[in-house]
TIROKE-777079 format. One line per field, with one value per residue (C-alpha): residue number from 1; z, y, x; residue in three letters; chain. Coordinates in steps of 0.5 Angstrom, whole numbers, plus 2048, in hexadecimal, padded with zeros to 3 digits. Layout:
% residues N
i NUM,...
zz Z,...
yy Y,...
xx X,...
aa Ala,...
ch A,...
This chain:
% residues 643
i 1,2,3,4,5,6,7,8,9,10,11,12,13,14,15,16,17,18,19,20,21,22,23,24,25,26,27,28,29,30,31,32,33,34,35,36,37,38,39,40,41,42,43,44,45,46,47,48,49,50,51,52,53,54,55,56,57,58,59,60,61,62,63,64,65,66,67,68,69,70,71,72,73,74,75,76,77,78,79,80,81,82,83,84,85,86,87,88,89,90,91,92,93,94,95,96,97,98,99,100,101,102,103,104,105,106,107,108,109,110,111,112,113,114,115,116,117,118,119,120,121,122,123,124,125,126,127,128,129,130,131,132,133,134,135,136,137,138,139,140,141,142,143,144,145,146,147,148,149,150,151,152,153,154,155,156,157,158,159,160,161,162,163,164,165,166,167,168,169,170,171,172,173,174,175,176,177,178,179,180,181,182,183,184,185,186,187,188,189,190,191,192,193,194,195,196,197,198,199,200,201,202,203,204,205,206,207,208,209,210,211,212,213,214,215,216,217,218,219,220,221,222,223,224,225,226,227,228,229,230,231,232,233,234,235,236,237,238,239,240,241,242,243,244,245,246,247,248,249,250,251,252,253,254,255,256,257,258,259,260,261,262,263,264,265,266,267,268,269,270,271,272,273,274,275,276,277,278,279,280,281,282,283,284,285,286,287,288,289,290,291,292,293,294,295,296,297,298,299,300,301,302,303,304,305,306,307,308,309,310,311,312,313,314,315,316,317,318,319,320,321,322,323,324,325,326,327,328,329,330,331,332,333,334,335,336,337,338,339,340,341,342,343,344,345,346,347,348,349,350,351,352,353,354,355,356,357,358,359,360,361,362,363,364,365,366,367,368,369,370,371,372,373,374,375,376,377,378,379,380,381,382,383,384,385,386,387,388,389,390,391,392,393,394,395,396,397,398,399,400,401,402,403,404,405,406,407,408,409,410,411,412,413,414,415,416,417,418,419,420,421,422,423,424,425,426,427,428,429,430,431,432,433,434,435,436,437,438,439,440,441,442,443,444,445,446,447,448,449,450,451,452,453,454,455,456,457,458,459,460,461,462,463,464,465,466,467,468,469,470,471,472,473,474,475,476,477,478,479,480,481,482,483,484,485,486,487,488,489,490,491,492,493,494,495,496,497,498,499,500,501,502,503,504,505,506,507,508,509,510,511,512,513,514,515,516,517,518,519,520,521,522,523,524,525,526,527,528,529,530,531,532,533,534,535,536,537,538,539,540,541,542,543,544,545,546,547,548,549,550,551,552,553,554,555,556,557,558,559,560,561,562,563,564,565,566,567,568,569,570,571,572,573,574,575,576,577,578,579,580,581,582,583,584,585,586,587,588,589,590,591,592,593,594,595,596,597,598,599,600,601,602,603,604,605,606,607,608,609,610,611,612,613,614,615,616,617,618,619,620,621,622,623,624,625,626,627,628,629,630,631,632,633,634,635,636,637,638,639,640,641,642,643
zz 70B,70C,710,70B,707,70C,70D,706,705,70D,70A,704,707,70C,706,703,708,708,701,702,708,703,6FE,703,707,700,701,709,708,706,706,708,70B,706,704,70A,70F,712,713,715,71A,71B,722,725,726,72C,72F,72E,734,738,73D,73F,742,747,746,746,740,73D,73D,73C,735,732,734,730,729,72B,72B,728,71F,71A,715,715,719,71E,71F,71F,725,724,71E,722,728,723,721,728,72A,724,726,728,720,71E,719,717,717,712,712,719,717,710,713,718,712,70E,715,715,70D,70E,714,710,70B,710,713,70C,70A,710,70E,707,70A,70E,708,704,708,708,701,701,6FF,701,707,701,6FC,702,704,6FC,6FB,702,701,6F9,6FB,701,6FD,6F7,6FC,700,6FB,6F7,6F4,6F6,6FC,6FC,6FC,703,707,706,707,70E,710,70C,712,714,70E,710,717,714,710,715,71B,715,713,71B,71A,715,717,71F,71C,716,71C,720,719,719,720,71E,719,71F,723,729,728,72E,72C,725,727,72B,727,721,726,729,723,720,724,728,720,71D,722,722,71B,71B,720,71B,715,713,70E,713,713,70D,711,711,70A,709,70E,70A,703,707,708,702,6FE,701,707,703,703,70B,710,714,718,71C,721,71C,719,71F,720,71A,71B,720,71E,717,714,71A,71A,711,712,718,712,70D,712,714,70D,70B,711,70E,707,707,70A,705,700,703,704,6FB,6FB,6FD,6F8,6F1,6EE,6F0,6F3,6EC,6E9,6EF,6EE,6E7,6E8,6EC,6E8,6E3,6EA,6EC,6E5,6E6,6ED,6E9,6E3,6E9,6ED,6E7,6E1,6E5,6E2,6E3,6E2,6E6,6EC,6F2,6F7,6F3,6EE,6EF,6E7,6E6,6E0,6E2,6E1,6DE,6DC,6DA,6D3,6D6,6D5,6D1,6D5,6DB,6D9,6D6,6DE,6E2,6DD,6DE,6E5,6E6,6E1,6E6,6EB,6E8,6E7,6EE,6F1,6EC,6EC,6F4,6F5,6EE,6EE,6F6,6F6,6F0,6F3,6F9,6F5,6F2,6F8,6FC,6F7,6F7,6FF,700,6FC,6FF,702,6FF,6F9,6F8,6FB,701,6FF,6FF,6F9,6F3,6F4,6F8,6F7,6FF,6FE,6FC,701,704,6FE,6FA,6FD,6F9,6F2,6F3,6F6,6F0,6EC,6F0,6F0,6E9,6E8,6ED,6E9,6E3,6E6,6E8,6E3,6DD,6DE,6D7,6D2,6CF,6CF,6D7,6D6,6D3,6D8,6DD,6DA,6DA,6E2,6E3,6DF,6E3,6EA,6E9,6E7,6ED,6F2,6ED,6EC,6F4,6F4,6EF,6F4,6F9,6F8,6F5,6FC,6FF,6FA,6FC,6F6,6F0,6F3,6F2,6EC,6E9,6EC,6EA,6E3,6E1,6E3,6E2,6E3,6EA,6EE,6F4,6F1,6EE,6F5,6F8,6F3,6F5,6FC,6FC,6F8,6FC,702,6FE,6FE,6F6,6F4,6ED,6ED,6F1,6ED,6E7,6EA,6EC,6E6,6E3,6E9,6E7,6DF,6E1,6E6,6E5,6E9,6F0,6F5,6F8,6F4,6F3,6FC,6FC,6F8,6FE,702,6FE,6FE,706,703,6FE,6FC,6F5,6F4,6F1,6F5,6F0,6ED,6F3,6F0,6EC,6F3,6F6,6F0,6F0,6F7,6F8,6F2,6F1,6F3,6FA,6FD,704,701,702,709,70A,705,709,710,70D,70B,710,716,713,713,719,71B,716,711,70C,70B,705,706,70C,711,70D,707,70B,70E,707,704,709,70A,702,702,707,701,6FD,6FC,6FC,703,708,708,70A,70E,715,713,710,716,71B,717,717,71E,721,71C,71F,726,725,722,728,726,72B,72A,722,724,727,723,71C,721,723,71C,71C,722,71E,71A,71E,726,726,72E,72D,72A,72E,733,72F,72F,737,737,731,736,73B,738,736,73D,73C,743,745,73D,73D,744,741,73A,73E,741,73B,738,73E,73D,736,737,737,73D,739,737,73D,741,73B,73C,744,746,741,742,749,749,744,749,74E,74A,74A,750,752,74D,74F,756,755,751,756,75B
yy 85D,855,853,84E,855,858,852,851,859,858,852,855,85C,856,853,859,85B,855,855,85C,85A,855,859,85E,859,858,85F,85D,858,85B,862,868,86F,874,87C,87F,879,87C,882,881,87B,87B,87D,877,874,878,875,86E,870,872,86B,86E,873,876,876,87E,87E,879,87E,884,880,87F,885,888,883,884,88B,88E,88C,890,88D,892,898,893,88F,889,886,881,87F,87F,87B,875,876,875,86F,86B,86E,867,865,86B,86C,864,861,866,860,862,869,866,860,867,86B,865,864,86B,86C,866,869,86F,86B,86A,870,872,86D,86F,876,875,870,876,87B,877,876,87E,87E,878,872,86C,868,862,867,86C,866,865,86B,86C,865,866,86D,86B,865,869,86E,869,865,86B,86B,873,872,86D,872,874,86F,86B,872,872,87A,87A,877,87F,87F,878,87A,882,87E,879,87F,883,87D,87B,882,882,87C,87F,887,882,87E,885,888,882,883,88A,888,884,88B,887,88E,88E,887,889,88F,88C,886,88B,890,88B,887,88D,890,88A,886,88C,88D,887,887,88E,88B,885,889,890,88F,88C,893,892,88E,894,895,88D,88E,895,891,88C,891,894,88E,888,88B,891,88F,88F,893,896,89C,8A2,89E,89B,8A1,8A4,89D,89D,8A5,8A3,89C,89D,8A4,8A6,8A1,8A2,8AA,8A9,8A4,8AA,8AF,8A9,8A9,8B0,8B2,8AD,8AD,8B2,8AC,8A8,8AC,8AB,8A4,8A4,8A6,89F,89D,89B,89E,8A4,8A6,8A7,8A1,89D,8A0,8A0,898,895,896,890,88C,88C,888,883,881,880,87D,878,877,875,872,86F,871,86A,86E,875,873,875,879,87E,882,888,888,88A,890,897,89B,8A1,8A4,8A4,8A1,89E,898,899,894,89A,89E,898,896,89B,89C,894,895,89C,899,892,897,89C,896,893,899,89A,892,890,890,88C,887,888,882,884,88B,888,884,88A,88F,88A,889,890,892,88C,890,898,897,893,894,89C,8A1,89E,89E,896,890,890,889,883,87E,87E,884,880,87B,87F,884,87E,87B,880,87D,876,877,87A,876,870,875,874,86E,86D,871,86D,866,86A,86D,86B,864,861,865,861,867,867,860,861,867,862,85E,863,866,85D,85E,864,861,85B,860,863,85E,85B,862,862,85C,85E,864,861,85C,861,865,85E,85E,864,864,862,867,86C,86A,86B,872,874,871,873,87A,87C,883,882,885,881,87A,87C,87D,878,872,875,875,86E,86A,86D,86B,863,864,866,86C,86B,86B,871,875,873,877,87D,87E,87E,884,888,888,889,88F,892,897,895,894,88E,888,88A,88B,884,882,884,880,87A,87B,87A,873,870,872,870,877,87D,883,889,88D,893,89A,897,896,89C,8A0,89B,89B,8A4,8A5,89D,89B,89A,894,891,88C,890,891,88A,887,88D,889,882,883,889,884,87D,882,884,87C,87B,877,87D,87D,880,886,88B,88F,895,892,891,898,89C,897,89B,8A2,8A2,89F,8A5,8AA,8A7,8AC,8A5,8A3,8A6,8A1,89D,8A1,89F,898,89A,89E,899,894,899,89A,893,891,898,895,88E,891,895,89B,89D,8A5,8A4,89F,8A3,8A9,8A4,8A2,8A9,8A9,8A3,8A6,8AC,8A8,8A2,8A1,89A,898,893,898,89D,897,896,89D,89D,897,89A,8A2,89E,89A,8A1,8A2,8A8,8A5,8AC,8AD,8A5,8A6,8AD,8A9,8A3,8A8,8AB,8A5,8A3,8AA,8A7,8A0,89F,89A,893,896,898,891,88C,890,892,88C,88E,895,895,88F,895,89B,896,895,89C,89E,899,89C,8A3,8A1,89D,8A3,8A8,8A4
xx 82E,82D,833,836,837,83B,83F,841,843,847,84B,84D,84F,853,856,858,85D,860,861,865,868,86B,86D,870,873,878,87B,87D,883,88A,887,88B,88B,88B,88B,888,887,88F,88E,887,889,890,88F,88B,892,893,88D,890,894,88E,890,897,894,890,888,888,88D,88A,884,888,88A,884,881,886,884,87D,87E,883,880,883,87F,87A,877,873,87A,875,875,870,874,87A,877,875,87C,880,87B,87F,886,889,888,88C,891,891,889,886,881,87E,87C,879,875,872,870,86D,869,867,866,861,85D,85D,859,855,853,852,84D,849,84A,847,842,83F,840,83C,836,835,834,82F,832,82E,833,835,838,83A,83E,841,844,848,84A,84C,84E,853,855,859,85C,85E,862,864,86B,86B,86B,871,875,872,871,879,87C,87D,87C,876,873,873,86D,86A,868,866,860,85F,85D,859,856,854,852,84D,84A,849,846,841,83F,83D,83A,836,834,832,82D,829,82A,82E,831,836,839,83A,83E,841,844,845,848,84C,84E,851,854,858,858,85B,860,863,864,867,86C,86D,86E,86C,868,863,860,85C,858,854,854,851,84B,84A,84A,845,840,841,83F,83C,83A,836,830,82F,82C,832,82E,830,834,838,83B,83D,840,843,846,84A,84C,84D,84D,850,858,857,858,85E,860,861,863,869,86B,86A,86F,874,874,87B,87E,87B,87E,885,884,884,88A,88D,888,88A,883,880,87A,876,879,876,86F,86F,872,86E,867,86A,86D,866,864,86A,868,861,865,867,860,85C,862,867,86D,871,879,877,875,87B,87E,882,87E,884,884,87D,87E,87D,876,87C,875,86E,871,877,876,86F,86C,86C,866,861,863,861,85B,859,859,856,850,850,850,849,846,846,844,83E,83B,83D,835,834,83A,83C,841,845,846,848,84D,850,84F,852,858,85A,859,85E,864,863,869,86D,86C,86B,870,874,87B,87B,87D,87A,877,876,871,86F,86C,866,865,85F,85D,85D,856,852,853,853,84C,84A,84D,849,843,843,843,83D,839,83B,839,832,830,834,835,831,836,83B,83F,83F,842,847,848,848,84D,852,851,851,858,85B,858,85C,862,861,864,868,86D,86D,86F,875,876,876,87B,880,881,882,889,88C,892,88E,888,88E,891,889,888,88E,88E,887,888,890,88D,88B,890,88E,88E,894,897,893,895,89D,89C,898,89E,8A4,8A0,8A1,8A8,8A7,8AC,8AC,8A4,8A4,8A8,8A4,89F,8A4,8A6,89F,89D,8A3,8A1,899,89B,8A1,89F,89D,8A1,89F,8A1,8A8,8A7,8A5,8AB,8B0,8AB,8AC,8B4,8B2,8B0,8B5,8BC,8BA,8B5,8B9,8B9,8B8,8BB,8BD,8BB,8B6,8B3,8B4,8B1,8AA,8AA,8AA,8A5,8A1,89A,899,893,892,897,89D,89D,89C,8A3,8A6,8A4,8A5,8AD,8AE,8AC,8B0,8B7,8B5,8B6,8BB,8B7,8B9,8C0,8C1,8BD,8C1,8BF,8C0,8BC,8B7,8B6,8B7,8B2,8AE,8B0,8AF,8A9,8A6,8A8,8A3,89D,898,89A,896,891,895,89A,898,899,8A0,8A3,8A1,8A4,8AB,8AA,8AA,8B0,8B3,8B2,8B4,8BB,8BD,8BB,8B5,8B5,8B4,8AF,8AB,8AA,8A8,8A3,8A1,89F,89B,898,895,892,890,88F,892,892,897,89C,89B,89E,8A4,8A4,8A5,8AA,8AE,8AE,8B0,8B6,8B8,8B8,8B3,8AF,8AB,8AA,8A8,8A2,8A0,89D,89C,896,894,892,88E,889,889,886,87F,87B,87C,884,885,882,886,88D,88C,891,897,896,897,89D,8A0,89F,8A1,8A7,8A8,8A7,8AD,8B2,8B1,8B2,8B8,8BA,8BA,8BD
aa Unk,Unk,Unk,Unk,Unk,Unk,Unk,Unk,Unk,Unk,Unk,Unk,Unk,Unk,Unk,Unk,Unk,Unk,Unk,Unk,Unk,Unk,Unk,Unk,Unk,Unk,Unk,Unk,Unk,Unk,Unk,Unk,Unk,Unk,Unk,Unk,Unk,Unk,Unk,Unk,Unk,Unk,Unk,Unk,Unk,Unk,Unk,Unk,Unk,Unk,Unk,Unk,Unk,Unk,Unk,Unk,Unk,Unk,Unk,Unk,Unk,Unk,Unk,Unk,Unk,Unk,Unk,Unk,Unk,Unk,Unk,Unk,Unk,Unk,Unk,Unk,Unk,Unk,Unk,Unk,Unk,Unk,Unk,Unk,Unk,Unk,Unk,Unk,Unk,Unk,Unk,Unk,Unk,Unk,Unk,Unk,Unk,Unk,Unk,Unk,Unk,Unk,Unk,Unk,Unk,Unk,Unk,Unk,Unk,Unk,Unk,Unk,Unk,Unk,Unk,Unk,Unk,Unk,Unk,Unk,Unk,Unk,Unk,Unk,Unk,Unk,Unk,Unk,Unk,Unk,Unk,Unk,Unk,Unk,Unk,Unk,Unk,Unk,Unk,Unk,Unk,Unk,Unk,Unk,Unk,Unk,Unk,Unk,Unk,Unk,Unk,Unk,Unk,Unk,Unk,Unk,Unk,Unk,Unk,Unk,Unk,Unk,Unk,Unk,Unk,Unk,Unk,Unk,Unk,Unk,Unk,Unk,Unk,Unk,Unk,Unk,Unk,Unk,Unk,Unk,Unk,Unk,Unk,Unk,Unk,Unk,Unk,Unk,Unk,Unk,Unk,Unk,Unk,Unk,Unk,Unk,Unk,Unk,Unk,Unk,Unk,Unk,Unk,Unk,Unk,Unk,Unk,Unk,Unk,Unk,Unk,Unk,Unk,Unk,Unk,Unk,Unk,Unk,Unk,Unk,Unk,Unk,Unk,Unk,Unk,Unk,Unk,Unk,Unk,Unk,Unk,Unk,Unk,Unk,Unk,Unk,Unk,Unk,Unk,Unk,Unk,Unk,Unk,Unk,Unk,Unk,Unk,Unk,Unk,Unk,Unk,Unk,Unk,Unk,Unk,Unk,Unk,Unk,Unk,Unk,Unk,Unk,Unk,Unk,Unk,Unk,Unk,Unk,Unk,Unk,Unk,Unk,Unk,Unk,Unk,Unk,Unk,Unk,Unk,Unk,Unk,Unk,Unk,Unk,Unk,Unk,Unk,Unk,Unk,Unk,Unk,Unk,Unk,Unk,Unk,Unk,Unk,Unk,Unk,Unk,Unk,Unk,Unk,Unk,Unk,Unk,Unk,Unk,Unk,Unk,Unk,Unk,Unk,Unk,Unk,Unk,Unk,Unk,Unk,Unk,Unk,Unk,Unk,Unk,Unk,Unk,Unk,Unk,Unk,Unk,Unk,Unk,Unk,Unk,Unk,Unk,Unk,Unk,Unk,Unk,Unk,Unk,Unk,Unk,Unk,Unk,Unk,Unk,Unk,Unk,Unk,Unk,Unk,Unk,Unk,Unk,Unk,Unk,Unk,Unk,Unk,Unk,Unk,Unk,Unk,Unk,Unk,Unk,Unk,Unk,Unk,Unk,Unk,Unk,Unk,Unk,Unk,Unk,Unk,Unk,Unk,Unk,Unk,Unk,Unk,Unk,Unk,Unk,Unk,Unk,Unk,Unk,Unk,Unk,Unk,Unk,Unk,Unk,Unk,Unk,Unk,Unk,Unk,Unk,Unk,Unk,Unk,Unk,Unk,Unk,Unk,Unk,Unk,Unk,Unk,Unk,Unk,Unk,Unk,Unk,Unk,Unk,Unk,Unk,Unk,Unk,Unk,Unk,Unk,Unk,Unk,Unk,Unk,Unk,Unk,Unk,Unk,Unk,Unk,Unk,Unk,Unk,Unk,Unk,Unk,Unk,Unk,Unk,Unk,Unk,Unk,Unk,Unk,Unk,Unk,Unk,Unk,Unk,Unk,Unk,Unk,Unk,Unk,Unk,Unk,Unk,Unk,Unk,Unk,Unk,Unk,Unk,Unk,Unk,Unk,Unk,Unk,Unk,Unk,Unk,Unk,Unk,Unk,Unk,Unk,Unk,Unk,Unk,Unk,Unk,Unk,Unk,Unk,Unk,Unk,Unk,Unk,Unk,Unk,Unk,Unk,Unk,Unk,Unk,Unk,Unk,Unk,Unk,Unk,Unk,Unk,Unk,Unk,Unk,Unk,Unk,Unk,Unk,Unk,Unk,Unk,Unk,Unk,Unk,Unk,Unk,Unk,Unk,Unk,Unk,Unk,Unk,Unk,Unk,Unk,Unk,Unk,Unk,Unk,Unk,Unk,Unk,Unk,Unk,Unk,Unk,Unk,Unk,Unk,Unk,Unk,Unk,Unk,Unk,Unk,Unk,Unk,Unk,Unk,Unk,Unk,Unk,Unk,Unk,Unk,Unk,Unk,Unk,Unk,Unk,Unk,Unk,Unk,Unk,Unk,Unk,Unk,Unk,Unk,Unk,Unk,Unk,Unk,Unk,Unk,Unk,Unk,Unk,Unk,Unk,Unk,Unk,Unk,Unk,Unk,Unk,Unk,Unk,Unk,Unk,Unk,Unk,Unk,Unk,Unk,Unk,Unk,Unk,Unk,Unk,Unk,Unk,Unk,Unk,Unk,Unk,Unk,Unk,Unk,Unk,Unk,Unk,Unk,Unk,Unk,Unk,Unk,Unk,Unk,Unk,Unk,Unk,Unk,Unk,Unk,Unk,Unk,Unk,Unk,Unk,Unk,Unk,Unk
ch A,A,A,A,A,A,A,A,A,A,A,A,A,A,A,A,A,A,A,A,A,A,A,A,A,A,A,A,A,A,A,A,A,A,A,A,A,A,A,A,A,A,A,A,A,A,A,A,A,A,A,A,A,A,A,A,A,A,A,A,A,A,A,A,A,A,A,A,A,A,A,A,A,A,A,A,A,A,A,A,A,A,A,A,A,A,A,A,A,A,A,A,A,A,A,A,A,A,A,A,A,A,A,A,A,A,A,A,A,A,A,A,A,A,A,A,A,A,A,A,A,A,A,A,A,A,A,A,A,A,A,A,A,A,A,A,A,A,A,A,A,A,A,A,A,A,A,A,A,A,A,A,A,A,A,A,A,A,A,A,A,A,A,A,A,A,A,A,A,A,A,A,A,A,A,A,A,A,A,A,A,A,A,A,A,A,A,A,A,A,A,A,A,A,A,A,A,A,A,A,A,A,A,A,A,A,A,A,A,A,A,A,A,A,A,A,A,A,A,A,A,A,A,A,A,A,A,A,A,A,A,A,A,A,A,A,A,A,A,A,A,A,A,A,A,A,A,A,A,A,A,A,A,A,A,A,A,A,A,A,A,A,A,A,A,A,A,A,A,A,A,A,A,A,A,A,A,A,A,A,A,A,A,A,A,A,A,A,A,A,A,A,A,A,A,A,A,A,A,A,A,A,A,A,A,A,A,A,A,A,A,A,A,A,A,A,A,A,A,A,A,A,A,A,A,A,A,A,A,A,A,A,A,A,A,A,A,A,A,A,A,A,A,A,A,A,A,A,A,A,A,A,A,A,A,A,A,A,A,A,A,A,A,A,A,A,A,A,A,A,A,A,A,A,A,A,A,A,A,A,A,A,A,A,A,A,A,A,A,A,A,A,A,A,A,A,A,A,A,A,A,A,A,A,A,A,A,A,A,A,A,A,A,A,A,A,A,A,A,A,A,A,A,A,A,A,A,A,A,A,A,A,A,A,A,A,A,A,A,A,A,A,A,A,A,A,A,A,A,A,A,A,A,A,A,A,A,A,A,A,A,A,A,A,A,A,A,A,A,A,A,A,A,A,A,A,A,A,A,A,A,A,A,A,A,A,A,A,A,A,A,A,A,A,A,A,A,A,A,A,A,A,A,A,A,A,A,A,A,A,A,A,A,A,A,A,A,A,A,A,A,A,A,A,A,A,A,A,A,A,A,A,A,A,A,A,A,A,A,A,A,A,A,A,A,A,A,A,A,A,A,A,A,A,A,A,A,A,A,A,A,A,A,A,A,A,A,A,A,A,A,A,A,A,A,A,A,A,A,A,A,A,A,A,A,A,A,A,A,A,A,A,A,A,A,A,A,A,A,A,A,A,A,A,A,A,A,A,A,A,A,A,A,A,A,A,A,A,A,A,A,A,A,A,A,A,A,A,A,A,A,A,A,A,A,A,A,A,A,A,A,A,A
């Protein structure tokens, strides 16, 4: 390839990430924290305080956030850690965390350019036009609006590093199957092994789904790799590296899924709605990546309808069927038309998990991030095969004319997008406003005004969650929760509460508002709601048939309000029921320190050292200086004591 050609193709690459710095760039002024960024980062505050204390505390506390993740079965360390090195940014400079993922989503582009550079050369495209469909195909993802959603929402940094490692992967186990071809045998295993293993456990520890890294090289050799000779050595490798982790993967699942079941009881939809569901989530994705549907992009996509049946909604059938035939099709013409079963091979394997029998939210565009590149590269790959071999045709024109057209529209509704994350109350106001049904926006609208000082605007949405979902509990909780806030809100009707409260809909917000009002009456900020309100409020909440899912949360929540209104026995028994379901180490802390105030001291040192047989190496190295201040604590109050 002459050398001007390859500059031409590098400056425009160059000029593509500035144009999606640019439009990303809208979104970082003035935007916010919001849904799972609390939950998932509230804890960086405690490491703001690392410069008053000790270097050995300092460490102990990051190795508690790094470490202790609850977003997933890894905890996502990696993520975590990424997360600790901007702890001085939160809670009031989301703008720092934003600009990070910008930088990561651009390098993503990268890698992935190099990736679809490197795939291309395997199915025999000369240098200009391998150069072409990386660039065009890299481009469209990188300035897509379906990933705004991804990129601006901090805590999708965990799916942003999960497709960066699996890229890295891909591009290291490509370099050794290249290898392989030019029979540097213990290079290219080394690569592809190295690549693999190291990629794919970093993924893993960014976020789970990393694990279908092994799925993408499978949809790789399957497809655009199928025509290569791989040999004996290859499949002993590939038992091992493939074959191998796939089946510990089914055994996993398998293993878990009675629990999986149980986690569908805090689920409004049950295992079957979901499977019969996603099918026709699957085309809606699609429906974003190739129309480009200007009023459906967002976060909350809660009120999508329910598959009740294969006929309930009719579209459910013609769903499964189009995508089992898509599915058919892929499989029959992958050596005829390798690049297009790629695409939809490609496509699928990036949703096992998400979008089949895991017990999770029916619907998030980040699910897209990585399964995405599959259809846009088919889509360039048409493209290029019409300016190949179809370009004289009048009809052709016209097609081209419209693919300028939706190139165009592209960037311009990222543009739009974007913008709005940077204008956090009219981004709410449209969320909430174009899907009244939406639960979640509906929540988020309300809480986004209160935090304005807008109570008027607030209770609009309440009143819309109360009439859209009389029968959920959270609403009428974050009602009380905004009674912490504002005099002019009413407090509802007492029995009217209590009976939604013992039989209602329960979802992970419920703990949260019972948290929120509980902690602000704690510190007097909530006067018109009394103790006893509050403990009856909970105590009703724990006969709900619904709660267990979310017992663990509601019985820790119970006990530190116990604990800090002088109750110290009571505190302990409600957080030995959370204890049953969840080993909370700091808990288990409060624990002792409330046997203790109860003057329990021998009872206080006996758990103290059960605890410690529980913990494992990385516990018991990031707890060993609060456990042995404690046991030293103890020890001094046993000997006062007995003398």
């Amino acid at each position: 390839m002459p050398h001007k050609t390859f500059w031409i193709y590098f400056t425009a690459f160059i000029a593509i990430l500035i144009i999606t710095a640019g439009i990303y760039g809208q979104g970082v002024p003035n935007g916010r924290f919001i849904f799972d960024d609390h939950a998932n980062l509230s804890d960086l505050s405690i490491l703001n305080e690392d410069n008053k204390d000790s270097e050995t505390t300092a460490q102990n506390r990051w190795s508690k956030f790094i470490l202790e993740g609850f977003s997933g079965p890894s905890g996502r360390p990696i993520s975590l850690f990424s997360f600790a090195l901007q702890a001085e940014h939160w809670p009031d400079n989301p703008a720092a965390f934003k600009t990070v993922n910008i930088i990561l989503h651009l390098f993503n582009g990268l890698l992935l350019f190099i990736l679809l550079w490197q795939l291309t050369g395997f199915v025999q495209y000369t240098e200009k036009w391998r150069l072409g469909i990386a660039l065009f195909t890299a481009a469209i993802w990188l300035l897509h609006p379906l990933h705004v959603s991804t990129v601006l929402y901090v805590v999708q940094r965990m799916t942003q590093l999960s497709t960066l490692f699996i890229l890295l992967a891909l591009i290291g186990y490509l370099i050794g199957r290249q290898l392989l071809l030019q029979q540097r045998i213990k290079s290219a295993f080394i690569w592809m092994s190295l690549s693999l293993t190291l990629g794919g456990l970093l993924a893993v520890l960014s976020k789970e789904n990393g694990i279908l890294l092994i799925l993408y090289v499978l949809v790789l050799e399957f497809t655009l790799l199928a025509h290569l000779i791989r040999g004996k050595l290859w499949h002993v490798w590939a038992s091992f590296f493939l074959y191998l982790p796939l089946m510990i993967l089914v055994v996993y699942f398998a293993s878990k899924f009675p629990v999986y079941l149980e986690m569908y009881d805090a689920r409004p939809f049950s295992l079957q709605e979901r499977l019969l569901t996603q099918p026709r989530v699957l085309l809606d994705y699609l429906s974003k990546l190739l129309l480009l549907q200007p009023t459906q992009f967002g976060l909350f996509q809660d009120d999508f309808i329910l598959s009740k049946t294969l006929l309930n909604p009719i579209s459910t059938l013609p769903a499964i069927m189009l995508w089992l035939g898509l599915f058919l099709t892929a499989l029959l013409t992958r050596k005829r038309w390798p690049i297009i079963a790629f695409a939809l091979l490609w496509f699928l394997a990036g949703h096992v998990l998400e979008s089949s029998f895991l017990p999770l939210l029916m619907y998030f565009e980040h699910r897209n991030y990585l399964p995405s590149v599959g259809i846009l590269l088919g889509l360039v790959y048409i493209a290029v095969q019409l300016a190949r071999y179809l370009s004289p045709r009048p009809i052709v024109k016209i097609a081209y004319v419209f693919m300028l057209i939706w190139c165009l529209t592209v960037p311009l509704l990222s543009y739009q997008e974007s913008r709005l994350w940077g204008m956090p109350l009219a981004q709410a106001k449209i969320w909430a406003d174009t899907r009244p049904y939406s639960r979640l926006a509906l929540l988020h609208a309300a809480a986004a005004f209160a935090a304005e000082g807008d109570f008027k605007t607030m209770q609009h949405y309440h009143q819309q969650l109360a009439r859209h979902f009389p029968d959920e509990v959270s609403p009428i909780l974050t009602i009380l929760a905004t009674v912490c806030r504002s005099e002019s809100v009413v407090l509802p009707e007492k029995d009217h509460l209590f009976a939604l409260l013992i039989r209602g809909q329960v979802d992970a917000q419920t703990p949260a508002a019972v948290d929120f009002f509980t902690k602000n009456a704690l510190i007097g900020h909530c006067p018109r709601l009394s103790f006893d309100d509050i403990e009856q409020i909970i105590l009703v909440l724990l006969k709900n048939p619904h709660i267990e899912p979310y017992a663990v949360d509601l019985y820790s929540i119970y006990a530190d309000f116990l604990g800090r209104t002088q109750r110290p026995l009571d505190a302990v028994n409600a957080a030995d029921e959370a204890l049953k379901r969840f080993h909370s180490i700091p808990l288990q802390f409060n624990k002792v320190h409330w046997l203790l105030r109860a003057q329990h001291y021998q009872q206080a040192q006996h758990y103290l050292l059960e605890i410690r047989q529980q913990w494992n190496y990385w516990q018991w190295r990031s707890y060993q200086q609060e456990w042995q201040e404690l046991n030293d604590m103890i020890v001094d109050m046993i000997d006062r004591e007995n003398h």
